[in-house]
C-alpha positions as CSV (number, residue, x, y, z in Angstrom):
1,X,0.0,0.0,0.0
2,X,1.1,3.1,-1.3
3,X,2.4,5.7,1.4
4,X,-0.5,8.5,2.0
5,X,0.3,12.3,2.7
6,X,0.0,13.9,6.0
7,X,-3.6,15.9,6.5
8,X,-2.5,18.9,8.5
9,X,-4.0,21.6,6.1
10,X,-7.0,23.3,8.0
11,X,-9.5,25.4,6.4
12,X,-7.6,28.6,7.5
13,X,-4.3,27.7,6.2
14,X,-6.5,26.6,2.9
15,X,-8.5,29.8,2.8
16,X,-4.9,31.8,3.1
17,X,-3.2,29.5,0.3
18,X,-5.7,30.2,-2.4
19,X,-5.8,34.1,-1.5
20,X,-2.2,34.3,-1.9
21,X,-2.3,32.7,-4.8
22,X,-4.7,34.4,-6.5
23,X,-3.6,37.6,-5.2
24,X,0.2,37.2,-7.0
25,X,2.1,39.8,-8.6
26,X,0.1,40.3,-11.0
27,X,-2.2,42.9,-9.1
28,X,0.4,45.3,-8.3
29,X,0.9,45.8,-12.4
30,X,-2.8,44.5,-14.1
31,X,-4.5,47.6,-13.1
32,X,-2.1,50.0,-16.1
33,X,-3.2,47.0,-18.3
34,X,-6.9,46.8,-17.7
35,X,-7.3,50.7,-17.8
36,X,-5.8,50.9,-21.3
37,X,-7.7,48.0,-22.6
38,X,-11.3,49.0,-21.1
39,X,-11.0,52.8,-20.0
40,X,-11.9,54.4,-17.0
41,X,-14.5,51.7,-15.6
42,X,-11.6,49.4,-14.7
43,X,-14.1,47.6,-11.9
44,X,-16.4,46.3,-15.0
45,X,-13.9,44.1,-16.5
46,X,-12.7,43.1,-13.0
47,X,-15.6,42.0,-12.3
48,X,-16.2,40.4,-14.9
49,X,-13.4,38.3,-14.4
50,X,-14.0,37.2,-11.3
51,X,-17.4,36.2,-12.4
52,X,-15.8,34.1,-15.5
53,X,-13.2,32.2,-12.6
54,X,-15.9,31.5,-10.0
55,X,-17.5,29.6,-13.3
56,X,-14.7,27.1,-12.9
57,X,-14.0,27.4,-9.5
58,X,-17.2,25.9,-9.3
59,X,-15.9,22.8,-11.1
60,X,-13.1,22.3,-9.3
61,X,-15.0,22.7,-6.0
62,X,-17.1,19.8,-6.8
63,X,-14.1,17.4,-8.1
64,X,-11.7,18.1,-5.4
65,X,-14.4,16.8,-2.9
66,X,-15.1,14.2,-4.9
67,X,-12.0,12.9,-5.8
68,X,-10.0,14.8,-2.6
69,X,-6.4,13.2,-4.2
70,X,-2.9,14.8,-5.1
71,X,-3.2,14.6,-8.4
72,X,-5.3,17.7,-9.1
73,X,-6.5,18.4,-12.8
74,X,-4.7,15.7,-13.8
75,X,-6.2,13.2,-11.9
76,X,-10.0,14.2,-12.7
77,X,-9.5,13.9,-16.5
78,X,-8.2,10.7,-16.0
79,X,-11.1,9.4,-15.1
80,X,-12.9,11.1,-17.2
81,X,-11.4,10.4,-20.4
82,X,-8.7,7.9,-19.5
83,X,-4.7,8.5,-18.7
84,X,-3.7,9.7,-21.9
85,X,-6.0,12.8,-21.5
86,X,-4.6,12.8,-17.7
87,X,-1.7,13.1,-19.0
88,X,-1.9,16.1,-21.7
89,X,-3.7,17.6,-19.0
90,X,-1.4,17.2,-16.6
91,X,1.5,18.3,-18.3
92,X,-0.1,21.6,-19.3
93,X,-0.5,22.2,-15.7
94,X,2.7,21.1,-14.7
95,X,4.2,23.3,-17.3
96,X,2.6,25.9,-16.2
97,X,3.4,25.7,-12.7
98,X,7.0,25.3,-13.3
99,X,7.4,28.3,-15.9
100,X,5.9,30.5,-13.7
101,X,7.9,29.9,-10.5
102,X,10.8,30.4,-12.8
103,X,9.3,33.7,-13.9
104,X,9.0,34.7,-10.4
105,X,12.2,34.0,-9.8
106,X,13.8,35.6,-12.4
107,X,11.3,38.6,-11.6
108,X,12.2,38.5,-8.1
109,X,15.8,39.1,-9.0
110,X,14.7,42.4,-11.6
111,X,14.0,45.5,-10.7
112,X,12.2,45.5,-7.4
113,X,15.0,44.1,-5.6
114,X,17.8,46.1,-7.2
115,X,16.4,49.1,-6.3
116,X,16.9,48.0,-2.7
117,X,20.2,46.2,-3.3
118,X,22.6,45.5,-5.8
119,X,23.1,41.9,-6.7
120,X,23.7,39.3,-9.6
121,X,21.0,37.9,-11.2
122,X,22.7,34.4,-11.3
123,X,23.3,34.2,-7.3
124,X,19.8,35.5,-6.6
125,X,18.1,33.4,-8.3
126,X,19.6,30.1,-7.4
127,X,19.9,31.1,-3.3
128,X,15.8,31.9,-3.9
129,X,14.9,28.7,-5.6
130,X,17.2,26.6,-2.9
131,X,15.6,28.4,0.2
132,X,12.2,28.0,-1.8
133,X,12.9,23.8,-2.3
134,X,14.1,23.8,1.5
135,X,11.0,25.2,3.1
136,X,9.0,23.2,0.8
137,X,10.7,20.0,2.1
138,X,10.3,21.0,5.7
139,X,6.9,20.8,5.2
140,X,3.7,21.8,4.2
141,X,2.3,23.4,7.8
142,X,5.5,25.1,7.9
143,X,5.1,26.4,4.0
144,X,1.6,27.6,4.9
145,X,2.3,29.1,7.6
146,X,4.6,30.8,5.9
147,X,2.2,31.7,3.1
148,X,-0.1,33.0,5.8
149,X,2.8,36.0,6.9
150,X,3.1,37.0,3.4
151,X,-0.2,37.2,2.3
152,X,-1.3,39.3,5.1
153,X,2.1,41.7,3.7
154,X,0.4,41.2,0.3
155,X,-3.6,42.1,1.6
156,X,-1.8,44.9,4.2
157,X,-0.9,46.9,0.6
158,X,-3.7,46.8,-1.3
159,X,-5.7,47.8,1.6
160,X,-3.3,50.5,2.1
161,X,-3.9,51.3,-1.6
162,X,-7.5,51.3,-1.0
163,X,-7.5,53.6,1.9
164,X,-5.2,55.8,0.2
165,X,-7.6,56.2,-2.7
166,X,-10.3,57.0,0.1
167,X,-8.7,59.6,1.5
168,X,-8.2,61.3,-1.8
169,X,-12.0,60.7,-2.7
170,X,-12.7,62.5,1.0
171,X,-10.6,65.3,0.2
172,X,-11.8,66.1,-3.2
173,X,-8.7,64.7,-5.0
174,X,-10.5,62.6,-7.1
175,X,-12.3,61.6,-10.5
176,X,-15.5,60.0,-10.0
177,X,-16.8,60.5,-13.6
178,X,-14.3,58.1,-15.0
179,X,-15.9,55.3,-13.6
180,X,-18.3,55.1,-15.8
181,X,-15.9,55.6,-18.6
182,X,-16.1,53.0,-20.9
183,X,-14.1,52.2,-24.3
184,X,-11.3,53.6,-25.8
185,X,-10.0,54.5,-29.2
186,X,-9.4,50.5,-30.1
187,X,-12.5,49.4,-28.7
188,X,-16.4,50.5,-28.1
189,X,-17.6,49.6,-25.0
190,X,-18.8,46.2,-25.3
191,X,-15.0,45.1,-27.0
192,X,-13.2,47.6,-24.1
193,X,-14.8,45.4,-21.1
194,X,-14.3,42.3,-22.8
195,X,-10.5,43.3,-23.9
196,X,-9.8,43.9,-20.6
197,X,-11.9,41.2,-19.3
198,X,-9.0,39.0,-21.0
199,X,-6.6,40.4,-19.0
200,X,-8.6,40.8,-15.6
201,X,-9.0,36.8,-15.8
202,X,-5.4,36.7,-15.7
203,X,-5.1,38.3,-12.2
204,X,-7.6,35.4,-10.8
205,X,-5.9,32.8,-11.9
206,X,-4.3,30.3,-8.8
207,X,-7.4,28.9,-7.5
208,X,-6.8,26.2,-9.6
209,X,-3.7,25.2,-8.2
210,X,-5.0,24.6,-4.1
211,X,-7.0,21.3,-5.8
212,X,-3.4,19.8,-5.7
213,X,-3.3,20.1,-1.2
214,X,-6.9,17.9,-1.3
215,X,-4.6,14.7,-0.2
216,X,-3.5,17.0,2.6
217,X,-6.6,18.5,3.8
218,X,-8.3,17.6,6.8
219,X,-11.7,17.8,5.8
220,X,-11.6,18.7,2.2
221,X,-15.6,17.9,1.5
222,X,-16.3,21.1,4.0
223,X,-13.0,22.6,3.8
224,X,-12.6,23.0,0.4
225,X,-15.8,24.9,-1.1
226,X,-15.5,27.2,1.7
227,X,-11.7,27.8,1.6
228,X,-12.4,28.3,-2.3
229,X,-15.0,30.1,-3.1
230,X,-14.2,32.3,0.6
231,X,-10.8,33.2,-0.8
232,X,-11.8,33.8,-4.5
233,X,-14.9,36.6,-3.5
234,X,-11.9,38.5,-0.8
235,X,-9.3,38.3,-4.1
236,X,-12.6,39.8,-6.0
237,X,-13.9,42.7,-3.6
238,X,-10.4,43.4,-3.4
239,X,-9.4,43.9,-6.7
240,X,-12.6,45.9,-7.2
241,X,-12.2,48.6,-4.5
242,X,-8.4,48.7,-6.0
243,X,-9.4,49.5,-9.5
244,X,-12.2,51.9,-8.2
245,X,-9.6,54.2,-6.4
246,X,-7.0,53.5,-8.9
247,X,-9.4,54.8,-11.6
248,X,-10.8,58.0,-9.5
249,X,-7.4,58.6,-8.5
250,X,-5.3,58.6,-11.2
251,X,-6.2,59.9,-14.7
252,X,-6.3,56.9,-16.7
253,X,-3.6,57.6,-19.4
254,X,-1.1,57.6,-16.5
255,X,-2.9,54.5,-14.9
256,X,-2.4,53.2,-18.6
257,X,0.9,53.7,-19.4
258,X,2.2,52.8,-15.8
259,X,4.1,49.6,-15.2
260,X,3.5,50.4,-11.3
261,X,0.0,51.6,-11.4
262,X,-0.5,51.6,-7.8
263,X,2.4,53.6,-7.2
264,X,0.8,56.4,-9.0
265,X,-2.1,56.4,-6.1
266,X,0.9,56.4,-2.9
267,X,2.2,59.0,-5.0
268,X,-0.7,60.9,-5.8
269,X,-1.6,60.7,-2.2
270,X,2.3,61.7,-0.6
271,X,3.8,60.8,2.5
272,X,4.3,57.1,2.0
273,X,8.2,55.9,0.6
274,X,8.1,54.7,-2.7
275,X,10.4,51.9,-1.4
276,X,7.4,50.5,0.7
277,X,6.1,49.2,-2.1
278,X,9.1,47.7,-3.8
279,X,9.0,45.7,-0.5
280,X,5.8,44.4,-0.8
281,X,5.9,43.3,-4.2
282,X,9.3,41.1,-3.8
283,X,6.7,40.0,-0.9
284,X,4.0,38.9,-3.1
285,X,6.5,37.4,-6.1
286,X,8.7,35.4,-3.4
287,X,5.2,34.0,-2.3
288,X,3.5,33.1,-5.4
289,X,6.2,31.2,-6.4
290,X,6.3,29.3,-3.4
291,X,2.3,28.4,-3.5
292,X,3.4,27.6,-7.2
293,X,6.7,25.2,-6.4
294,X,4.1,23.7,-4.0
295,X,1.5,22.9,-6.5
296,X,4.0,21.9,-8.9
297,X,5.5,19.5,-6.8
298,X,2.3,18.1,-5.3
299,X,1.0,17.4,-9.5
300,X,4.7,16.0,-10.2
301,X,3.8,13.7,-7.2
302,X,0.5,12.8,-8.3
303,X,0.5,11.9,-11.3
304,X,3.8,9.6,-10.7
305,X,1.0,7.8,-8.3
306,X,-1.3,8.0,-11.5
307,X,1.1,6.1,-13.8
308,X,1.6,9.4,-16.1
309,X,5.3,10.4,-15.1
310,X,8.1,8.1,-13.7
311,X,7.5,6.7,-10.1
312,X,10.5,8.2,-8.7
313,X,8.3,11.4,-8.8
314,X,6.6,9.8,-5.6
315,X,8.7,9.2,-3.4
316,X,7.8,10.7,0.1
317,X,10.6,12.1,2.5
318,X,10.0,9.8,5.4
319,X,10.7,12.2,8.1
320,X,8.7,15.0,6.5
321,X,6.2,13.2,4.7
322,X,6.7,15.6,1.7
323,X,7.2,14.4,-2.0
324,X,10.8,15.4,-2.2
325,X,12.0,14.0,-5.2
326,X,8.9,15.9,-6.9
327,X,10.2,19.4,-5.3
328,X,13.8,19.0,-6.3
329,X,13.0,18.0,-10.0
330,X,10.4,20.4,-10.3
331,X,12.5,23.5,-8.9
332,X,15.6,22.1,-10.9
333,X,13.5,23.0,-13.8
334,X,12.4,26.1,-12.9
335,X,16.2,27.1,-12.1
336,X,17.0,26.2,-15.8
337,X,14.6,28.7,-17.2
338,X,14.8,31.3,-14.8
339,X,18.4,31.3,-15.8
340,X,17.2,31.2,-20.0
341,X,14.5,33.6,-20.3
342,X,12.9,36.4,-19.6
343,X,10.5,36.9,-17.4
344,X,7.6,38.0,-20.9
345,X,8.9,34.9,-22.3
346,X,8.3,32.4,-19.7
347,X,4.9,34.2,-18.6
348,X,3.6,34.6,-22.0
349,X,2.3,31.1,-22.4
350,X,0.7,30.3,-18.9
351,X,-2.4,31.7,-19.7
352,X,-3.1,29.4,-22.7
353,X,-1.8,26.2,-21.1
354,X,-4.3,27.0,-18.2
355,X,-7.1,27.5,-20.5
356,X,-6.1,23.7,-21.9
357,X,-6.4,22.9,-17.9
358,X,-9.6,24.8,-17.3
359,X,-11.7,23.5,-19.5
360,X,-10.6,19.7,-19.4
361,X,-11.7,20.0,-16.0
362,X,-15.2,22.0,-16.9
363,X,-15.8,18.6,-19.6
364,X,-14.7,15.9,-16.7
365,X,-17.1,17.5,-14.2
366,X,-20.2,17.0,-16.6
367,X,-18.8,13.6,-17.7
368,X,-18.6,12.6,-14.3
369,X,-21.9,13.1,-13.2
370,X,-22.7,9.6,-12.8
371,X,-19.7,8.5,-10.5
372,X,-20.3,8.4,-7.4
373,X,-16.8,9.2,-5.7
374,X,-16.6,10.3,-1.9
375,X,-20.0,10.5,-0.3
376,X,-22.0,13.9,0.2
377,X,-19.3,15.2,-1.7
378,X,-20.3,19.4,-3.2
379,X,-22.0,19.7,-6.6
380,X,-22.4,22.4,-8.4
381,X,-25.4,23.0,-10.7
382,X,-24.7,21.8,-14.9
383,X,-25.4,25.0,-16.0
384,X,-22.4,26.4,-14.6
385,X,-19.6,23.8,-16.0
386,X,-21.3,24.5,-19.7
387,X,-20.5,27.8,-18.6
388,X,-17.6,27.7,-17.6
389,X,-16.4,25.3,-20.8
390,X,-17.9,28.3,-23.0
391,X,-15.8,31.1,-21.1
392,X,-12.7,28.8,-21.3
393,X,-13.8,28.8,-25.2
394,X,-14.1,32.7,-25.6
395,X,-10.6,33.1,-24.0
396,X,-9.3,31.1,-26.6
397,X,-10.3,33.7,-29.0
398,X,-8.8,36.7,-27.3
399,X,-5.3,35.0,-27.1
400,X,-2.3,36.4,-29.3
401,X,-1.2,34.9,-32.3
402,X,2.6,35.0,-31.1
403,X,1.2,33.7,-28.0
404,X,-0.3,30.6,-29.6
405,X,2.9,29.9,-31.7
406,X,5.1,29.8,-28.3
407,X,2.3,27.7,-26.7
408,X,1.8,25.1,-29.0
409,X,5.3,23.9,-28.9
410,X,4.7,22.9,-25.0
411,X,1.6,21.6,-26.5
412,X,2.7,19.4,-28.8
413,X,5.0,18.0,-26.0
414,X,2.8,17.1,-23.6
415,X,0.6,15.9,-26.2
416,X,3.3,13.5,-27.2
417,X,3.7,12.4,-23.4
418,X,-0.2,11.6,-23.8
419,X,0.5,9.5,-27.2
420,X,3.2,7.5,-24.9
421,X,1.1,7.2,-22.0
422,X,-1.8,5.7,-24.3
423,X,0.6,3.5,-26.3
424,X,1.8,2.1,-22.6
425,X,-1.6,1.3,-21.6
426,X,-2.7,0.2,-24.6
427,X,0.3,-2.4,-24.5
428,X,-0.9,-3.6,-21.1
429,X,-4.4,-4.4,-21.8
430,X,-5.9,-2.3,-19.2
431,X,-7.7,1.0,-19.4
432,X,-8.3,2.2,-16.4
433,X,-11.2,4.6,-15.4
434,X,-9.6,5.5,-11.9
435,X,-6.3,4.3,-10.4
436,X,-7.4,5.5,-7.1
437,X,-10.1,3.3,-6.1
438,X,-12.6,5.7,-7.2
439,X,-13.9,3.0,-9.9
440,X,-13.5,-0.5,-11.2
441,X,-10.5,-1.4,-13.1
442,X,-11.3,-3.5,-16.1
443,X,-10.1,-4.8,-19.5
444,X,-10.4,-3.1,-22.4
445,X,-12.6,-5.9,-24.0
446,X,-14.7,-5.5,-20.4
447,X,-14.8,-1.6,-21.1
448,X,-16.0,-2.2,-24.8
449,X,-19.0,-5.0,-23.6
450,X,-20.2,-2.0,-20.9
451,X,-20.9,0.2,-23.7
């Protein structure tokens, strides 16, 4: 019998992994982005977006109680459409994951931190990733409780941001009337909320990635929905009242052409150091990529369980009960292109390799209807999985042609790793609807007489 993770993840330490998740980086520099895509209503698109996430949050709510396993994304299209699927799946998410921990890393070593200190790129970037492997091995309390310092540094600055916005509202120092400014020159108003919609969605991303902690959860059939959907409407109100006082605040050409966009509010307001919020930011990049690593390494571990990636990926520390084989691979890789690319070049592509992710797992959820799994597990209504599948759809749409050549290489790999995986199972006579004791396991000439 296979060795089991350690449940020591409460709901709080839950609800405080997928906030800091979601709230990343990326806040601290969407809000310029959003604002020149949709106007001055940068809250429509926003919300939007969160709507557009909760969609598939909804999804994953329902599987992660259902199947409440390591594996993640991975796992659920597995049984859904069998281990090759699992496996294309899987390796978008893993890519994913381990492209943008090494973007963070490289980010962390850019301009944020050398405008505090001086240092090599090369020696901050590897002392990062080996501090980030090392608290990861020691465990996962310890790297959530970690997580639970930072994102309160993380929340602490945006509601500084927000109170700084209502002190200029108070005192007459701001634009209301944009607000309701909607479109620009490239867009009406209908194609400006939607164009920044696009890049809203990106900002909400990171739920996805707590599904991989279900093993270590206490109680993940109440912990999870609640931890979830908890975390994902605080990321949302949030990111609201930010890109309300962002908007009043600042006029939004500056807001647009701003690669610090909240910056322009502390300095529109005065008395705060710029440096503060260099500080938070290297606070919010150190600890995405360490929510990241810790997904990464907990899908690397999974689907070694699952057959899709070699077994070596599961081995568990026995002192820590921690997948450390998984966490040194996984962060070996990121140190490789953190020390290749740029940090556009490795972050350009996560967006479409989630979409791949997002709406496998809107498709398993509706194809899974019938299976049982854990008892008085949450379900979400149909509706919202066909919804979600048709969002995941639209993105699809809005993403760049450049983007879609870079992307499709990864593609094509991990849809090669899937051709492999099939080939393998094919060869062994077994097709196997869950490996986890969620179904039967059964010959393919059993499979073809079911149906």
């Amino acid at each position: 019998m296979p060795e089991s993770l350690k449940r020591a993840v409460t709901t709080p330490l839950l609800y405080f992994f997928i906030l800091g998740d979601v709230l990343g980086a990326g806040v601290y520099v969407l809000v310029g982005s959003v604002a020149r895509e949709s106007g001055g209503a940068v809250w429509l698109p926003l919300l939007t977006a969160l709507v557009l996430a909760a969609l598939t949050a909804g999804s994953y709510a329902e599987l992660a109680t259902k199947y409440p396993r390591a594996g993640g994304s991975a796992h659920y299209v597995t049984i859904a459409f069998g281990p090759a699927a699992g496996s294309f799946v899987g390796f978008c998410m893993l890519a994913a994951g381990i492209v943008s921990v090494g973007a963070l890393a490289r980010a962390f070593a850019g301009d944020y931190l050398q405008s505090l200190i001086s240092l090599p790129t090369l020696v901050v970037v590897v002392v990062f990733l080996a501090l980030l492997a090392a608290l990861n091995i020691r465990g996962i309390k310890q790297s959530l409780s970690a997580n639970v310092v930072a994102t309160s540094v993380e929340v602490g600055g945006l509601l500084l941001i927000i109170a700084l916005g209502a002190w200029l509202m108070l005192r007459g120092d701001a634009d209301l009337d944009r607000l309701t400014q909607v479109g620009t020159a490239d867009h009406n108003a209908i194609g400006a909320v939607l164009a920044g919609s696009v890049l809203a969605f990106y900002s909400f991303v990171g739920f996805e990635t707590s599904v991989n902690l279900a093993e270590e959860v206490k109680d993940p059939r109440r912990s999870y929905p609640t931890a979830l959907f908890g975390a994902l409407l605080t990321a949302g109100v949030v990111y609201l009242l930010v890109g309300v006082v962002a908007s009043a605040c600042v006029p939004t050409d500056q807001l647009a052409q701003s690669s610090g966009p909240l910056l322009e509010v502390v300095r529109a307001a005065g008395d705060i150091p710029d440096w503060l919020f260099s500080v938070i930011a290297l606070v919010a990049v150190a600890n995405g990529a360490l929510l990241t690593g810790i997904m990464s390494s907990r899908l690397a571990y999974g689907m070694a369980n699952d057959g899709l990636l070699p077994s070596v990926l599961g081995r568990i520390l026995a002192s820590r009960h921690t997948p450390w084989v998984a966490i040194l691979a996984t962060s070996a890789v990121s140190l490789i292109l953190a020390l290749t690319g740029e940090v556009d070049s490795l972050a350009a592509t996560l967006v479409l390799l989630l979409l791949f992710v997002f709406a496998s797992v809107n498709a398993a959820v509706l194809v899974l209807r019938r299976d049982n799994g854990e008892p008085d597990h949450f379900r979400i209504p149909a509706v919202f999985p066909w919804l979600g599948l048709a969002s995941c759809l639209f993105l699809f749409t809005r993403i760049d042609s450049e983007v879609w050549v870079r992307g499709l290489v990864l593609v094509a790999f991990g849809a090669v790793l899937a051709l492999v995986n099939a080939i393998r199972a094919r060869r062994n006579g077994v097709v196997e609807a869950d490996r986890n004791g969620y179904g039967e396991t059964t010959t393919k000439e059993d499979s073809h007489a079911e149906n």
